[in-house]
N, C-alpha and C positions, 0 to 999 in steps of 0.2 A: 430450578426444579428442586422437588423434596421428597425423601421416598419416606412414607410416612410408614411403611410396612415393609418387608423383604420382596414384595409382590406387589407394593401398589407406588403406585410412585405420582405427584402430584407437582403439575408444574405449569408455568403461563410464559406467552411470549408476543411480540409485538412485529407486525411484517404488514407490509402494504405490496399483495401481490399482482394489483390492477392502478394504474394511474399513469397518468399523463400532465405536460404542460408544455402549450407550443407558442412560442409568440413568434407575427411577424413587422418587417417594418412596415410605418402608415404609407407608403409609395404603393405599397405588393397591391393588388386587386386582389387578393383573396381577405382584406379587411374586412369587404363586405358581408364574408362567412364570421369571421373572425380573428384577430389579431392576435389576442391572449385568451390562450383559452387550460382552462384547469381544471382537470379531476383527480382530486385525490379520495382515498380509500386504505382508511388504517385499522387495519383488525387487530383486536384485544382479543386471545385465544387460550383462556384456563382449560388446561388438557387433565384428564384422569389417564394415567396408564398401567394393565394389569398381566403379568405374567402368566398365564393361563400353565403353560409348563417351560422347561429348561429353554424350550428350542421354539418357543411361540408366545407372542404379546401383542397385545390389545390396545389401542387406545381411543378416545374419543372426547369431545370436547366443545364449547359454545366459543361462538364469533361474535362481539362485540364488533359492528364497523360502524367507524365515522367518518362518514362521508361528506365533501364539499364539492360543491361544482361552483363555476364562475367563467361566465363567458363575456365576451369585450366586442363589440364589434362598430364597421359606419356603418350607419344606413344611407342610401345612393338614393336621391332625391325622383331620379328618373324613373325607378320601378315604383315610388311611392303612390299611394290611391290618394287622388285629389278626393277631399270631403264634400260628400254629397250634398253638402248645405248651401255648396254654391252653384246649387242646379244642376249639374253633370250626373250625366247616366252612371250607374254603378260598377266598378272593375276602370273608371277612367283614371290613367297615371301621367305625374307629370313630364313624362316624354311626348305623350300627345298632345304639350304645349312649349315644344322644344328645347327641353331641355335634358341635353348631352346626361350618356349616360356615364357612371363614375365619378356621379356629383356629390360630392360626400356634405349632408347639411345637419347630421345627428350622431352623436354617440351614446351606445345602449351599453347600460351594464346590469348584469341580469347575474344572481349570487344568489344562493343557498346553503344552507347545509341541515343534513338527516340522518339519525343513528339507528342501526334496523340491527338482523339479528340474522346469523346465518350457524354451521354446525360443519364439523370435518370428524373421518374416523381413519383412524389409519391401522397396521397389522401389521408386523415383522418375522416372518418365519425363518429360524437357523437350520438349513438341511445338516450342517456341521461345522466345524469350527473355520473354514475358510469361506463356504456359501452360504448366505442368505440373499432373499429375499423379501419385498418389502410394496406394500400398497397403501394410497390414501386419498379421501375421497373430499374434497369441499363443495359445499350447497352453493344453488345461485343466493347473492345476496338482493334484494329492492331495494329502491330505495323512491320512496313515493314523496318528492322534494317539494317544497312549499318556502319560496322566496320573494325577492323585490327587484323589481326592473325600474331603474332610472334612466333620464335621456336626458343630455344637452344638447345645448344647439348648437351647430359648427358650423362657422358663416362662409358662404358660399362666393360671397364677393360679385352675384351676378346683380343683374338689371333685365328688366325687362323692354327688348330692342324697340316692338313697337304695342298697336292696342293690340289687345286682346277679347276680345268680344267670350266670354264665356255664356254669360242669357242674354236675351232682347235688352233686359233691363241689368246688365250687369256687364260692366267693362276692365280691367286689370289697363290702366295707362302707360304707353311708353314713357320709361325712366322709371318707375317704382323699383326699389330695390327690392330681389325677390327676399334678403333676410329678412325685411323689414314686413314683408308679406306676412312667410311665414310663423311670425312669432308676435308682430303687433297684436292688441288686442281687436275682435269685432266690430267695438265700437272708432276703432281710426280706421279701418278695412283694411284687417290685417284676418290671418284663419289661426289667431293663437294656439299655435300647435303645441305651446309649451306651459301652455300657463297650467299651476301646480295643481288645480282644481278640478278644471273640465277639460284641458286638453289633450288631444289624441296624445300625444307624449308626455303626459305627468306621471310621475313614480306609482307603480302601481305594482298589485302582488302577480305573481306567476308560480306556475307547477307546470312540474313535469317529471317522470318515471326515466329513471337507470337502473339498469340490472346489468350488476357485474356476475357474468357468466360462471357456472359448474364447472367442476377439473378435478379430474382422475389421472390420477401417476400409478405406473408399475415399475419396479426397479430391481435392479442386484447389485452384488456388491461379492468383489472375491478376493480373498488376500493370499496371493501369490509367494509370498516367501520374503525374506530381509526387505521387512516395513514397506513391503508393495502390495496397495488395493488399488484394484480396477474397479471401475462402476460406469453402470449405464442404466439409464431408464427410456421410459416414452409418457408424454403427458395429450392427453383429450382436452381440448378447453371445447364448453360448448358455447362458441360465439355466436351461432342462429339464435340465441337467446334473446342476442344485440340487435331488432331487427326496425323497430323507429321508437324516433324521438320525440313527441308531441311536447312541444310548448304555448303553454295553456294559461293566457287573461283574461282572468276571468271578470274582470269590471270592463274589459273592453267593448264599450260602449257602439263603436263605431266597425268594429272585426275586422280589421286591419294589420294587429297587430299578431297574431297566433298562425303560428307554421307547424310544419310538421318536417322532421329531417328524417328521410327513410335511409337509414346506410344498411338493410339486408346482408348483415357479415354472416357468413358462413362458419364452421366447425375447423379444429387447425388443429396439427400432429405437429409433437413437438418432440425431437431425439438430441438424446444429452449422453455424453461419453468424457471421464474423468481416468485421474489415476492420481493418484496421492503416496509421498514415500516418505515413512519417518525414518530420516537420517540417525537420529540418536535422538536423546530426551529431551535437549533440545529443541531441535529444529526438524518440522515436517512442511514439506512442497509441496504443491498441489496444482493442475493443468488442468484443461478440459476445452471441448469443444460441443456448441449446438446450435441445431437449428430447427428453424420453424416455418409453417407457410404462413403466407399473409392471410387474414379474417376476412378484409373489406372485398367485394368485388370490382372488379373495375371500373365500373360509375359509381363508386361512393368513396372514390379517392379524394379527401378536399383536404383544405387547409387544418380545418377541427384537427383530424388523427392521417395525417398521407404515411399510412403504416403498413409492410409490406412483409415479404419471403426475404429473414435474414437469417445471417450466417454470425455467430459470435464466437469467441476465442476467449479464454479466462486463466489467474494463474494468480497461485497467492502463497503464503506462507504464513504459517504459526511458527513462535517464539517464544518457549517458555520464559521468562523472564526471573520470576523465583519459582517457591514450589506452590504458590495459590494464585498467580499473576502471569498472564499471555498477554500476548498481543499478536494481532492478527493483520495482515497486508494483502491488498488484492485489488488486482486489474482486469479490465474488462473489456474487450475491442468489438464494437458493434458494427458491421457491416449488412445495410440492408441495399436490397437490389432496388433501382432506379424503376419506377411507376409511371407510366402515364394518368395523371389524374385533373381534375378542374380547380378554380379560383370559384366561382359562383354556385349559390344551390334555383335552383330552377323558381319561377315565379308560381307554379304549380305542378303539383303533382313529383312521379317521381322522375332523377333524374336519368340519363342514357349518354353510351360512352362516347354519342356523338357532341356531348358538351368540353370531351374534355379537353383541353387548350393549353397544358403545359407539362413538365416533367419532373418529377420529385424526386430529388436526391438527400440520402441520410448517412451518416456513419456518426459515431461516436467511440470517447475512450472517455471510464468512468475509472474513479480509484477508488478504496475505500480502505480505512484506518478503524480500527478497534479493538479495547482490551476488555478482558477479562478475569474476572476474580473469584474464584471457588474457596466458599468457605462453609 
């Protein structure tokens, strides 16, 4: 920061207040959603702030975010659409040629990244020298992604037990390996699902729309006597924001490939309660607890975000070190409550919480290390 005037003060900062990354192992059944999966969101925030009088200031400022997304998942051979070319009614999958479901014969990796533009304004009022208060507002950010989907093949190791009659004129022989099926070219009667040019699986671009949600905080802040401040706020996220996900290939020749993930999150109240004590000029402690309800509703618990109503604990210190150099220490205990949620997203349409088939459990303890230099 730099106060370019007694009243105007000019400064930028860097915080990623939305993101994620989950990965799991390839055993879990929720590969099929996703394995690895990544959003990140790093906002660049040049702030102006202006003293309007003694007891009240202003501020406001532009959001640089850059955004990435990157999802990993199998594809399970038994929900897949056998290709119309070989005669078969449309919507036919290879389960309706027996083959078990949890068949993993592809891996998708589907990556983008998009830099959009969003805006926050905040205000600090001093009732007097021990209360104030304090509000600040950030925009939804878009982020209208335009990426690349690749697939390999993952061999499945089966055979086909006996014939298969798929048309009058078209039979699949007992003993054909099904990789061999799926990935030879047409001309050995194979359905080249892979080949780089025309097939259903060749690298191909995709989009799709994220919107990391609005949030309004209101806070105080009150200093109690021998280097004690208390503070609390409440923060609004508005997660209804977050309501589907359409992924969109648009060369996809064959429409096979383009879903839609509906997670319908809901709006979440967030209450934060601290206390901070500067011991001496040295050294100041600092505590707190918060919590928050969970976004998703119960059917859109999945692998992507099994993100819920937690409870966290925090507690750090500063250290002046000389007179322009800190260093700052801080711990962080995440406890979220246990969800019932699913492994798979539905073949169609959206999903219901009578899919869901397991239970997700979360905690964490995060630390963080940082120094500081005022000059």
């Amino acid at each position: 920061s730099y106060a370019a005037t007694p009243k105007l003060g000019i400064g930028v900062g860097l915080f990623a207040p939305y993101g994620l990354e989950t990965r799991w192992p390839l055993a879990f059944d929720g590969r099929f959603a996703g394995y690895k999966n990544i959003l990140q969101s790093l906002y660049l925030q040049p702030t102006l702030a202006y003293e309007v009088s003694p007891r009240f200031s202003l501020g406001a400022g532009l959001d640089v975010v850059l955004g990435k997304v990157e999802l990993n998942q199998r594809l399970d051979l038994a929900q897949t659409s056998v290709p119309t070319s070989l005669g078969v009614p449309d919507s036919t999958v290879f389960a309706q040629f027996g083959i078990a479901p949890g068949t993993d014969f592809a891996n998708a990796h589907l990556e983008a990244t998009k830099t959009t533009v969003a805006a926050h304004f905040g205000a600090i009022f001093k009732v007097n020298d021990q209360l104030s208060f304090g509000a600040r507002f950030l925009t939804q950010a878009k982020f209208d992604y335009s990426g690349t989907a690749s697939f390999t093949q993952v061999p499945t190791g089966l055979i086909v037990p006996a014939d298969i009659v798929v048309t009058p004129t078209d039979t699949i022989h007992a003993g054909t390996p099904i990789d061999a099926l799926l990935g030879a070219p047409a001309s050995l009667g194979g359905l080249d699902l892979f080949n780089p040019t025309t097939g259903v699986f060749r690298s191909q671009p995709v989009t799709t729309t994220i919107k990391n949600p609005a949030m309004m905080t209101v806070g105080l802040a009150y200093k109690v006597g021998n280097g004690w401040t208390l503070l609390g706020d409440y923060q609004l996220t508005w997660w209804s924001q977050f309501d589907t996900v359409a992924l969109v290939f648009p060369t996809d020749a064959y429409s096979v490939l383009g879903r839609t993930l509906y997670e319908r999150y809901r709006n979440t109240s967030g209450f934060r309660v601290g206390a901070e004590w500067a011991k001496d000029a040295k050294w100041t402690f600092r505590g707190g607890y918060l919590y928050h309800d969970g976004a998703a509703p119960a059917e859109t618990v999945t692998p992507l975000l099994p993100e819920g109503e937690r409870n966290e604990f925090t507690a750090g210190t500063t250290i002046k070190l000389t007179s322009a150099l800190t260093a700052d220490l801080a711990y962080q205990y995440i406890r979220q409550n246990d969800r019932r949620g699913r492994t798979r997203e539905p073949l169609s349409g959206p999903a219901t919480t009578g899919m869901n088939n397991g239970l997700y459990t979360f905690h964490a303890h995060l630390f963080g290390v940082s120094l500081g230099y005022a000059f």
